[in-house]
N, C-alpha and C positions, 0 to 999 in steps of 0.2 A: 679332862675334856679332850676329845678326839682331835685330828690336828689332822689337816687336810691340804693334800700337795695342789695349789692350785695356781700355782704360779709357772708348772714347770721347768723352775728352776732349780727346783727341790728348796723352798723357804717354806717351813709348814707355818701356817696361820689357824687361830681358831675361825671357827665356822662364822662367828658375827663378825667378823674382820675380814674372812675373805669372801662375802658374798659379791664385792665386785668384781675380786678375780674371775669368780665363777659368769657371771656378767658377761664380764670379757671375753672370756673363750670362747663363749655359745655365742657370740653377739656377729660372728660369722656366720653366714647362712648359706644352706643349700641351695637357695635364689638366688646367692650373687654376693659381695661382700658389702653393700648397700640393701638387701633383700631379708628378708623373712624366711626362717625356716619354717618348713611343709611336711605334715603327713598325709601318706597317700591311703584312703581303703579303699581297696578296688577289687573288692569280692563282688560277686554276681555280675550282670549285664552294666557293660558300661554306663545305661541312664541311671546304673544305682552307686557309681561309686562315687566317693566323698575326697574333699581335698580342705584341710585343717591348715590355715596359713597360724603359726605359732609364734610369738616373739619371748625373749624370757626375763621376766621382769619390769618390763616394761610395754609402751602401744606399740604395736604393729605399726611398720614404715607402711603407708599410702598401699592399700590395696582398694580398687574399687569397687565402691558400694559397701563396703564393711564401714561399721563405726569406728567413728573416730576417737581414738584413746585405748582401744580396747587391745587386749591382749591375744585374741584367737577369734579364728572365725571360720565360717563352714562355707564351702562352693560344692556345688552341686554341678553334673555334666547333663546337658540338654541337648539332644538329634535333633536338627536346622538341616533338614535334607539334605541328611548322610552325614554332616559336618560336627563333628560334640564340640560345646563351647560350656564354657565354666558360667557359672551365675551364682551369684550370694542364697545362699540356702537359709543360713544364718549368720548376720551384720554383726552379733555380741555374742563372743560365748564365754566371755569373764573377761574382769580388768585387775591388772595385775596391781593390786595395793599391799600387797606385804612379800618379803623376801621368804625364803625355804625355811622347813621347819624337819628336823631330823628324824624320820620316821622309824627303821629300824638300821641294824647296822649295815654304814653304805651305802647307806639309801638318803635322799631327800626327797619331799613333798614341795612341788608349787603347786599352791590353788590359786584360780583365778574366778572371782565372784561379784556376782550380780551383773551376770547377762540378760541377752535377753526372755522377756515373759514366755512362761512352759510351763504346761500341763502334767503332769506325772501321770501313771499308768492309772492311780487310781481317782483319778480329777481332780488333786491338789494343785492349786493355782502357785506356781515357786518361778524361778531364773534358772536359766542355766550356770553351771559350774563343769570349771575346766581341773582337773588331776592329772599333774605331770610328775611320774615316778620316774628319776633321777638315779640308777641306778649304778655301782659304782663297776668298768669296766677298763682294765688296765690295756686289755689289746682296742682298745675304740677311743682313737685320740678326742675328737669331739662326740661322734657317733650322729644317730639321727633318729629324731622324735620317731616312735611309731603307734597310731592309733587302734589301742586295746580293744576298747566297747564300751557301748553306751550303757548309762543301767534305767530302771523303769522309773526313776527318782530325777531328771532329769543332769545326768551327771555324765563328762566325758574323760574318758580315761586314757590316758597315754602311755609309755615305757623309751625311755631314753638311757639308751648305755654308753656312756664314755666316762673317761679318765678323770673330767675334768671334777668328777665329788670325789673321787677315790683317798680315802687313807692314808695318812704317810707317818713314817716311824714307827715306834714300837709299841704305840698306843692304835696302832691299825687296828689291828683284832682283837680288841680290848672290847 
């Protein structure tokens, strides 16, 4: 079993032992150290970009208008003559019920599911689900969520690099 530095103290723990470590370290946010972490898309004209409030493993600290419990959510930027102001896009975009699941090496998976009601591309009635790939980054001491893309299945996808999955000892590159 792979053993993972997530203490920074150099103490490797297996992966189901240290999912609180991992908790802990992300559990700082680029909102504030009481806040929520955020990703930003902000491709195209400002009324198109998106703001993903994230939390990891758990609900979202108090954001308004987002549901309560839930682990991600979508704001939308709306022009108020001349002035952009955020507004809930999507209230549910998964609630985090189960811990990382080890995808490839250095890598982990969070899903977060059964958001809110969504349409797929080709009219299946589903939930949104949230994909946060965890990817393991020794120069990115926390690092910060960034928002991948959406897919036609109602699915949202993230990429976060930091230290905090990275491999430790001799069973790293195993």
């Amino acid at each position: 079993m792979k053993q993972y530095d997530l203490s920074r103290g150099g103490v490797s723990l297996p992966l189901a032992l240290a999912w609180a470590q991992i908790q802990f370290s992300l559990a700082k946010s680029e909102d504030g150290p009481d806040g929520n972490w955020y990703a930003l898309d902000s491709a195209g004209e400002h009324n198109m970009w998106r703001k993903y409030y994230i939390n990891v493993c758990r609900p979202l600290r108090p954001v308004p208008c987002c549901d309560g419990y839930v682990a991600t959510c979508q704001m939308r930027y709306e022009n108020c003559q001349g002035v952009f102001t955020k507004v809930v896009s999507i209230s549910n975009f998964g609630m985090a019920t189960m811990g990382p699941a080890v995808e490839v090496s250095d890598t982990l998976l969070l899903e977060y599911l059964n958001g809110s009601a969504c349409t797929t591309s080709d009219g299946v009635q589903t939930t949104y689900i949230t994909r946060i790939h965890l990817a393991c980054s020794r120069s990115s001491l926390d690092g910060i969520p960034e928002f991948s893309h959406e897919t036609a299945d109602c699915q949202y996808l993230f990429s976060w690099y930091t230290s905090a999955v990275c491999p430790l000892g001799p069973q790293a590159h195993q």
